[in-house]
LUMNU-172127 format. One record per residue: residue number from 1; residue in one letter; x, y, z of N, C-alpha, C in turn. Coordinates in Angstrom, 1 decimal. Atoms other than C-alpha are relative to their C-alpha. Last residue first. Example, Ala and Ser with C-alpha at 12.3 -4.5 7.8 and 13.67 -1.06 7.14 Angstrom:
// residues 2
[atom 2 "S" [-0.9 -1.1 0.0] [13.7 -1.1 7.1] [-0.8 1.1 0.8]]
[atom 1 "A" [0.9 -1.2 0.0] [12.3 -4.5 7.8] [0.9 1.2 0.0]]
//
This chain:
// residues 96
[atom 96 "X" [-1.8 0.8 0.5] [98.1 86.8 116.4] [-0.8 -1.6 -0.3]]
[atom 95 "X" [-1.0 -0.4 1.3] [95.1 89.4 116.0] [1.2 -0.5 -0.1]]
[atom 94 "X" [-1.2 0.3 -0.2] [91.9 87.8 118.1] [1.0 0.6 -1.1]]
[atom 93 "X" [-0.2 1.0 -0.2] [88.9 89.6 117.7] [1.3 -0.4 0.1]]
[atom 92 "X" [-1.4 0.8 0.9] [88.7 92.9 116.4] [0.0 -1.5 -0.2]]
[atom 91 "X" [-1.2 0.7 -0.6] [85.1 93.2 117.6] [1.4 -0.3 -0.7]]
[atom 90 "X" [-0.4 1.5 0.4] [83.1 95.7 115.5] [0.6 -0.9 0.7]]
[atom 89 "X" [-1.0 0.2 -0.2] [81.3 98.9 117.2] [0.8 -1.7 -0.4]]
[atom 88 "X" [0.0 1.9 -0.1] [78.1 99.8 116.1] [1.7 0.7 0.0]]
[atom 87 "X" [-1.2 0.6 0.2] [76.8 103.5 116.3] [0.5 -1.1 0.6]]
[atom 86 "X" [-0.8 0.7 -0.6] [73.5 104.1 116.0] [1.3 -0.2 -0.2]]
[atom 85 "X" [-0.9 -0.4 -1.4] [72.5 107.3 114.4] [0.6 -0.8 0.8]]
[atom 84 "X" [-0.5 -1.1 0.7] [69.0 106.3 112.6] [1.3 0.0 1.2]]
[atom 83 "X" [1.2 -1.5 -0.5] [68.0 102.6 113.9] [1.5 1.0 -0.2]]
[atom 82 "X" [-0.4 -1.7 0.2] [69.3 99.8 112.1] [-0.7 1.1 0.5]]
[atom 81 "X" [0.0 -1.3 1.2] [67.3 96.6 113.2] [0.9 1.1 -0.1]]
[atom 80 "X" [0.5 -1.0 -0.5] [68.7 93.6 115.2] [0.1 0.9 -1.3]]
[atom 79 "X" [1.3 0.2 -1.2] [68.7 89.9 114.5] [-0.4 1.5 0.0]]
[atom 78 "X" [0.6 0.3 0.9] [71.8 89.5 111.6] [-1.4 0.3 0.9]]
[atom 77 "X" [0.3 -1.4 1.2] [73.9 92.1 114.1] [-0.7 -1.1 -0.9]]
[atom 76 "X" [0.1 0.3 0.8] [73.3 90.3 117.1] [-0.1 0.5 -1.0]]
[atom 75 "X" [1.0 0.2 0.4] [73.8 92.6 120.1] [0.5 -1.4 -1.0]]
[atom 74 "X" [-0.3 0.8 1.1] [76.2 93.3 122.8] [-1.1 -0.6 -0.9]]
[atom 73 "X" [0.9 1.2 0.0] [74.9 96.7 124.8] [1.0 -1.2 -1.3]]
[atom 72 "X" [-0.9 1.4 -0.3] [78.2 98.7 125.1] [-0.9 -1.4 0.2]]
[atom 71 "X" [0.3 0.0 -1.1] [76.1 102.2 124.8] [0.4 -1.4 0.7]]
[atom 70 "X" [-1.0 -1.0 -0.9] [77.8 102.6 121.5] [-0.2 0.3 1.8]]
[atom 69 "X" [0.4 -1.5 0.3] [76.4 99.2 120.1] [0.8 1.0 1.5]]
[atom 68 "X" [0.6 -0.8 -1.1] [78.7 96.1 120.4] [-0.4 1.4 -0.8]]
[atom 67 "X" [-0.6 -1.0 -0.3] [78.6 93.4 117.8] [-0.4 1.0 1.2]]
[atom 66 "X" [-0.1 -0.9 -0.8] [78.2 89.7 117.6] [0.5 1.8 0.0]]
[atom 65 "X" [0.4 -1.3 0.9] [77.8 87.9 114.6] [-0.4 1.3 0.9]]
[atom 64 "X" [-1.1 -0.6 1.1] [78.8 84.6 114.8] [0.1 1.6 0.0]]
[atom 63 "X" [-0.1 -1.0 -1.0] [76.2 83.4 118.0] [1.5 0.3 -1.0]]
[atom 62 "X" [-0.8 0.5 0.6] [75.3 80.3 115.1] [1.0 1.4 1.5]]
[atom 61 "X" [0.2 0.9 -1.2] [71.3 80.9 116.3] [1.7 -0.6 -0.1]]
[atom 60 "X" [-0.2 -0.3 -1.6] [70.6 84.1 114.9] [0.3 -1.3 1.0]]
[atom 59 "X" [1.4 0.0 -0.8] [69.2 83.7 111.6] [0.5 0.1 1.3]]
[atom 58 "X" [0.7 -0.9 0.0] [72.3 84.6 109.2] [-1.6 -0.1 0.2]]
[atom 57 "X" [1.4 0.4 0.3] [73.8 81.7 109.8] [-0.8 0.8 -0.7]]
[atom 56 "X" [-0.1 1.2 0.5] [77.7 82.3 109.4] [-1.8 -0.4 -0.7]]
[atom 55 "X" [1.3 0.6 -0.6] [78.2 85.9 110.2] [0.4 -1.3 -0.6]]
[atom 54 "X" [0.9 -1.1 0.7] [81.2 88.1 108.0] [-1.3 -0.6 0.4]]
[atom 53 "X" [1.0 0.6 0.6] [84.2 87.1 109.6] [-1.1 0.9 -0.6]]
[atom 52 "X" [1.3 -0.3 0.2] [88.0 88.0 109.5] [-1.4 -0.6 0.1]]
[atom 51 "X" [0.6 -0.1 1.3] [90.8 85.9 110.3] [-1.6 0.6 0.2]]
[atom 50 "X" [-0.5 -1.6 0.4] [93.5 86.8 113.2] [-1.1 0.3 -1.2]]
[atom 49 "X" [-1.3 -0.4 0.7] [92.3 83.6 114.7] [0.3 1.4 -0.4]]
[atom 48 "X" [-1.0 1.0 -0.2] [90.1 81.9 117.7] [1.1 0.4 -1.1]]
[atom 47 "X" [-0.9 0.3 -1.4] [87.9 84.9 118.6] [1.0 -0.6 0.1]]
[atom 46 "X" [0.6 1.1 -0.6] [87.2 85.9 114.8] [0.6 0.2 1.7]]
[atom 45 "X" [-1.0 0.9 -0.1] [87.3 89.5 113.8] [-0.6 -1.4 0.6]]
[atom 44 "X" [-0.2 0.5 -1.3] [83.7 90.9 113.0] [1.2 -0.7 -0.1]]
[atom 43 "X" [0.7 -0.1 -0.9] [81.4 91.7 110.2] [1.1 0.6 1.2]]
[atom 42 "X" [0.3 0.7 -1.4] [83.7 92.0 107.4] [-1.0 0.3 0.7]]
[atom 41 "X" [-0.5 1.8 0.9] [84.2 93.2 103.5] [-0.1 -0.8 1.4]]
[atom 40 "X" [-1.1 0.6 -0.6] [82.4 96.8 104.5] [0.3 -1.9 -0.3]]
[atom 39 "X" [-1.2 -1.0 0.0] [79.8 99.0 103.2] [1.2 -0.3 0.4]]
[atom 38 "X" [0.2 -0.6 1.1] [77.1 96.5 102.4] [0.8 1.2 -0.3]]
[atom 37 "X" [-0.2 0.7 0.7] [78.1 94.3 105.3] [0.0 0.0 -2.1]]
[atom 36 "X" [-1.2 0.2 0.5] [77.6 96.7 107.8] [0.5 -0.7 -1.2]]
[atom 35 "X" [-0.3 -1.8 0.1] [73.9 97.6 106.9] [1.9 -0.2 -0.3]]
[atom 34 "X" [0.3 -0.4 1.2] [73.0 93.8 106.1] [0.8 1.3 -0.2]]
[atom 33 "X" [-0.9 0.1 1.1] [74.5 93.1 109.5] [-0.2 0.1 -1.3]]
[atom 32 "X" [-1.4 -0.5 -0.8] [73.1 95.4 111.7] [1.0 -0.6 -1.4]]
[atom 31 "X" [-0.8 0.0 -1.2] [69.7 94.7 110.0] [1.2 0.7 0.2]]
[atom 30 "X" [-1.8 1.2 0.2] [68.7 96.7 107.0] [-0.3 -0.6 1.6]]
[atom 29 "X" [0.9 1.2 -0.1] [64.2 98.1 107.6] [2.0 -0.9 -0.3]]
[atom 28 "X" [1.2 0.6 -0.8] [65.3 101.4 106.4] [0.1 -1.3 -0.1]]
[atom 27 "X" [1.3 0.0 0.5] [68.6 101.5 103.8] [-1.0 -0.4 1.7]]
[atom 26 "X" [0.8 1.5 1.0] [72.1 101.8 104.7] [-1.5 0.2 -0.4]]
[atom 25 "X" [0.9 0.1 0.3] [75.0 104.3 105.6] [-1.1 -1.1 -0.4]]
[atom 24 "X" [0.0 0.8 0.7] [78.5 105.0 107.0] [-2.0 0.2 0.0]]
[atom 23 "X" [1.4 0.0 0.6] [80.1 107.6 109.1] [0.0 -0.7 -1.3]]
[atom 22 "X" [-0.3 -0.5 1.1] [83.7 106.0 110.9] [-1.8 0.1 -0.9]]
[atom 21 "X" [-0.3 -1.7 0.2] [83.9 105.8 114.4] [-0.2 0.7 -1.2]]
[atom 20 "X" [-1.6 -0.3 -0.5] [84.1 102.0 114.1] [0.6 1.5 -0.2]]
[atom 19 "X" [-0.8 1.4 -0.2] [81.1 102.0 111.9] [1.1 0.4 0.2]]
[atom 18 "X" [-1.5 -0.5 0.1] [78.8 105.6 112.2] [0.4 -1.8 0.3]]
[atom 17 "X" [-0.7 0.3 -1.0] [75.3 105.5 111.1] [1.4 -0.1 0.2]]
[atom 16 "X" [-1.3 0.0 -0.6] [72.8 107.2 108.8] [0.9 -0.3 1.0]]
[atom 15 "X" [-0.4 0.1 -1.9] [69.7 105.4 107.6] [1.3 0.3 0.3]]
[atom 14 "X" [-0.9 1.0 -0.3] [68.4 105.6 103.6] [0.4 0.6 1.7]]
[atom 13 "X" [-0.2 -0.9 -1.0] [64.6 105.3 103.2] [1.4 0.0 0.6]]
[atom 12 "X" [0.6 -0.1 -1.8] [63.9 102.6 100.8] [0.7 1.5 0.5]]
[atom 11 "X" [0.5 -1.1 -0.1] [64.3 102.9 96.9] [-0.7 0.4 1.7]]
[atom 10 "X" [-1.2 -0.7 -0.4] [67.3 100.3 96.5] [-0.9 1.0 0.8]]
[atom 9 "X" [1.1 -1.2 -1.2] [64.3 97.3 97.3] [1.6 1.4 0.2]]
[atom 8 "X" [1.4 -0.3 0.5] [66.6 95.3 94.7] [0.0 0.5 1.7]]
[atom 7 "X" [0.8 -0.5 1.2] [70.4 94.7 94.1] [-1.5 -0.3 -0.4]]
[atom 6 "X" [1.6 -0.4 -0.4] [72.1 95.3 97.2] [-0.3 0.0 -2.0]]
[atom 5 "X" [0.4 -0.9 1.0] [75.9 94.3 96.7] [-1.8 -0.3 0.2]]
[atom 4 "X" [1.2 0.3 0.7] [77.3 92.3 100.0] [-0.9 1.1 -0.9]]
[atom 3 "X" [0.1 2.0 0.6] [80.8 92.0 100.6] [-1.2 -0.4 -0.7]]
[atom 2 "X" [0.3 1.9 -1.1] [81.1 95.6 100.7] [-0.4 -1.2 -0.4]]
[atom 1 "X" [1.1 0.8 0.7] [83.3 98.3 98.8] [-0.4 -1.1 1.0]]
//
């Protein structure tokens, strides 16, 4: 279940992609992080602890919310659109 529950525009167009190898789904027009964030309780490990995040700004200027796409570009997942098929790769981030 994810952190964030969608309750309006359900009737969009939905967008197949894979998270952390694993196939997942969202609606046309989601960001990176809307998409993740609606199938998943995290964005992203942190750098400095073992503790999860989930973005901070959600406009792009807080650099929280880093992910890599499958071709190892590093994006902003509250910035970048969902396109069909992408696969996003999460940062663990630090684990001790």
């Amino acid at each position: 279940m994810g952190l964030f529950k969608r309750l309006a525009e359900t009737a969009r167009p939905v967008v197949a992609f894979t998270l952390d190898g694993q196939p997942a789904s969202a609606l046309l027009g989601d960001t990176l992080l809307t998409a993740v964030l609606t199938c998943s309780e995290h964005l992203r490990g942190s750098d400095f602890s073992a503790e999860r995040r989930a973005g901070f700004c959600l406009m792009g200027a807080c650099q929280d919310c880093w992910v890599r796409l499958e071709d190892g570009r590093r994006v902003r997942a509250c910035s970048t659109l969902l396109e069909e098929g992408q696969a996003i790769r999460r940062d663990p981030g630090r684990t001790a």
